[in-house]
Structure formats: structure tokens, C-alpha cells
C-alpha positions in Angstrom: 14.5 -3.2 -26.5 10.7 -4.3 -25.9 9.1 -2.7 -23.1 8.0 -5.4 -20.8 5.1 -5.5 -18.3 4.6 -3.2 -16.1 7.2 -1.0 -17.5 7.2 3.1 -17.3 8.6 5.4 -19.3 9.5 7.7 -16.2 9.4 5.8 -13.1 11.3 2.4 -13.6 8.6 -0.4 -13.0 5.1 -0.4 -11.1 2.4 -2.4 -10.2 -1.3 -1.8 -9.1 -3.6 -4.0 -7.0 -7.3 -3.2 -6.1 -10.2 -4.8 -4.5 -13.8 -3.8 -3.9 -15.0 -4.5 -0.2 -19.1 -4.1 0.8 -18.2 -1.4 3.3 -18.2 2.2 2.9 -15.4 4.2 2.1 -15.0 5.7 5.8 -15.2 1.8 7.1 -12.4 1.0 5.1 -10.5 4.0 6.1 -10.7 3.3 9.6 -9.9 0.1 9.4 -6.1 0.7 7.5 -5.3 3.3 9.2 -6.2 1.8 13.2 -3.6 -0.2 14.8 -4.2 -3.3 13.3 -4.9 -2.2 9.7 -1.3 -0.5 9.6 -0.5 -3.6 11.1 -1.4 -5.6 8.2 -0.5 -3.5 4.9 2.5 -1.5 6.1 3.8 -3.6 9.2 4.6 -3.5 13.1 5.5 0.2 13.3 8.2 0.6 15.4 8.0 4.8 14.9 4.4 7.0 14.6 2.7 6.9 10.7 2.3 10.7 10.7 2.3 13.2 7.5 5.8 14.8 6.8 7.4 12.2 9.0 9.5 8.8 8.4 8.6 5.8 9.7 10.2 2.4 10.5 8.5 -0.8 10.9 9.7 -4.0 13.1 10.5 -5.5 9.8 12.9 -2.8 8.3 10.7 -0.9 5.9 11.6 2.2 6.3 9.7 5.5 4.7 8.7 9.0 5.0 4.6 10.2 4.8 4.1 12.6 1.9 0.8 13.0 1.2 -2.1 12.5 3.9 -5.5 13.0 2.4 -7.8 11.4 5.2 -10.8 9.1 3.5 -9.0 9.5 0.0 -5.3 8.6 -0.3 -1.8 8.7 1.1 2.2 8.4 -1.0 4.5 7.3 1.1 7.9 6.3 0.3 8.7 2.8 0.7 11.8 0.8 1.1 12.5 -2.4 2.0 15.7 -3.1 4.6 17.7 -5.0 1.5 16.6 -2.5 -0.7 19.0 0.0 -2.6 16.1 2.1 -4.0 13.5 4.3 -2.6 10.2 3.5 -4.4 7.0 5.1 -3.9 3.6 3.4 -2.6 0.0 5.0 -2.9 -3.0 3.5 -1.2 -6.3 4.8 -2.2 -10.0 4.4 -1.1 -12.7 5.2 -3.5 -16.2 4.7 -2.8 -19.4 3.6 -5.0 -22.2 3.7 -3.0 -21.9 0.9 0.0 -18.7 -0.4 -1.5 -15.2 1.1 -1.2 -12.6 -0.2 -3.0 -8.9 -0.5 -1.9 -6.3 0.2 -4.3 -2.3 -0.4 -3.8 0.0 1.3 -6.3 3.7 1.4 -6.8 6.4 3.0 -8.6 10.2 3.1 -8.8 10.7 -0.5 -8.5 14.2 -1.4 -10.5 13.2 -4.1 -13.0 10.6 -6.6 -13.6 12.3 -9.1 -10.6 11.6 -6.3 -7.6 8.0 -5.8 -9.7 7.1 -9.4 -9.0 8.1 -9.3 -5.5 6.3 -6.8 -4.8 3.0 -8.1 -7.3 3.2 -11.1 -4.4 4.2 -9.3 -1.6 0.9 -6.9 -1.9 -1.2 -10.0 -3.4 -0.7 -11.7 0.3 -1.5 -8.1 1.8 -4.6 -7.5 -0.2 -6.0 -10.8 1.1 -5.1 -10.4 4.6 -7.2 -7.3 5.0 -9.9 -9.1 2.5 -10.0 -11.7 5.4 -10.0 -8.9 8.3 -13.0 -6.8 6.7 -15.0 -10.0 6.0 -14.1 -11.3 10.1 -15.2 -7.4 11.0 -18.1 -6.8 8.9 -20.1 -10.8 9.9 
């Protein structure tokens, strides 16, 4: 069988997003991880987004904080309410000079169907905080 896009030999499927914003790493930081950036990439949290604790949003994902590296990156588990699986999200900042760049990644997703939801799910994401920074930043 051909491995198809976005295929892993380990973790089932994944997919990658990433955009480069003209604000500084710490900017961009701040800004996903206040009220209304959680708002906007993870959803209306109905629990607290702390390290080593789950979380539940108004929509029904529902997740537990792994990793909490402050102005670097986070790995959360991630699942949607109609899910069956537990897959695994990692948002990263990295700077270059003025610029940051925002990077979504994620893994154990079940075939290439639940990759393209997600490749449009995080597509709509990635420009609603494209349109946020640009409103914040003029």
C-alpha cells in the first residue's frame, strides 16, 4: 500500500500549519495565550488551560496540558466531542528578529479524512488570529 500524504510511520496521520506575523515572539505569545487568543485557536474554555491539567472547551474539545514551555511551545492532547481518538496538538512560536512565526502541528489523526478536517479546521484558525494580530498591531 502507498503511503499517502501526510502519512507517519509511528503516529497515524498529521498535519502542520505555520505563519510568520511582524511581531515579536513575546507579542505573539501573549496574544494566544490571553483570553481571547485561547479563545480563537483552542476555543471558549469552559475549565482553566493550566500545565498537567485537562481542559474542556464550550464546544466539547476536551484535552489535558502536557508540556508548557512559556515563549516557546506547548503539547496538548486534543480531542474533538465526536472523536474516538486522542490526538496530539503542538503550537510553537519561533522568532527571527521582529517576526515570530506561529506554527500548528498535529499527530494521531486516524486517516487522511480526520487529516483534512483538521488541515481546514486549523486553516480557518490560522487566519482568524492572522486577522486579530493585524487589528492589534495597526
Amino acid at each position: 500500500m502507498e503511503k499517502q500524504v501526510g502519512q507517519t510511520k509511528d503516529v497515524g496521520f498529521q498535519f502542520g500549519l505555520r505563519k510568520t506575523f511582524s511581531v515579536s515572539k513575546e507579542e505573539m505569545w501573549e496574544f494566544l495565550f490571553s483570553k481571547n487568543g485561547l479563545r480563537i485557536w483552542l476555543g471558549e474554555l469552559k475549565t482553566e488551560f493550566e500545565l498537567k491539567k485537562h481542559y474542556e472547551t464550550e464546544s466539547g474539545i476536551t484535552g489535558f496540558v502536557r508540556i508548557f514551555n512559556p515563549y516557546s511551545h506547548i503539547r496538548i492532547n486534543w480531542k474533538k466531542k465526536d472523536w474516538n481518538n486522542l490526538s496530539t496538538v503542538q503550537i510553537r512560536v519561533i522568532s527571527n528578529k521582529e517576526k515570530s512565526t506561529f506554527i500548528i502541528h498535529q499527530e494521531k489523526l486516524l486517516d487522511s479524512g480526520q487529516r483534512a478536517e483538521m488541515k481546514e479546521y486549523w486553516n480557518v484558525i490560522m487566519n482568524n488570529v492572522f486577522h486579530e494580530i493585524s487589528k492589534a498591531s495597526s
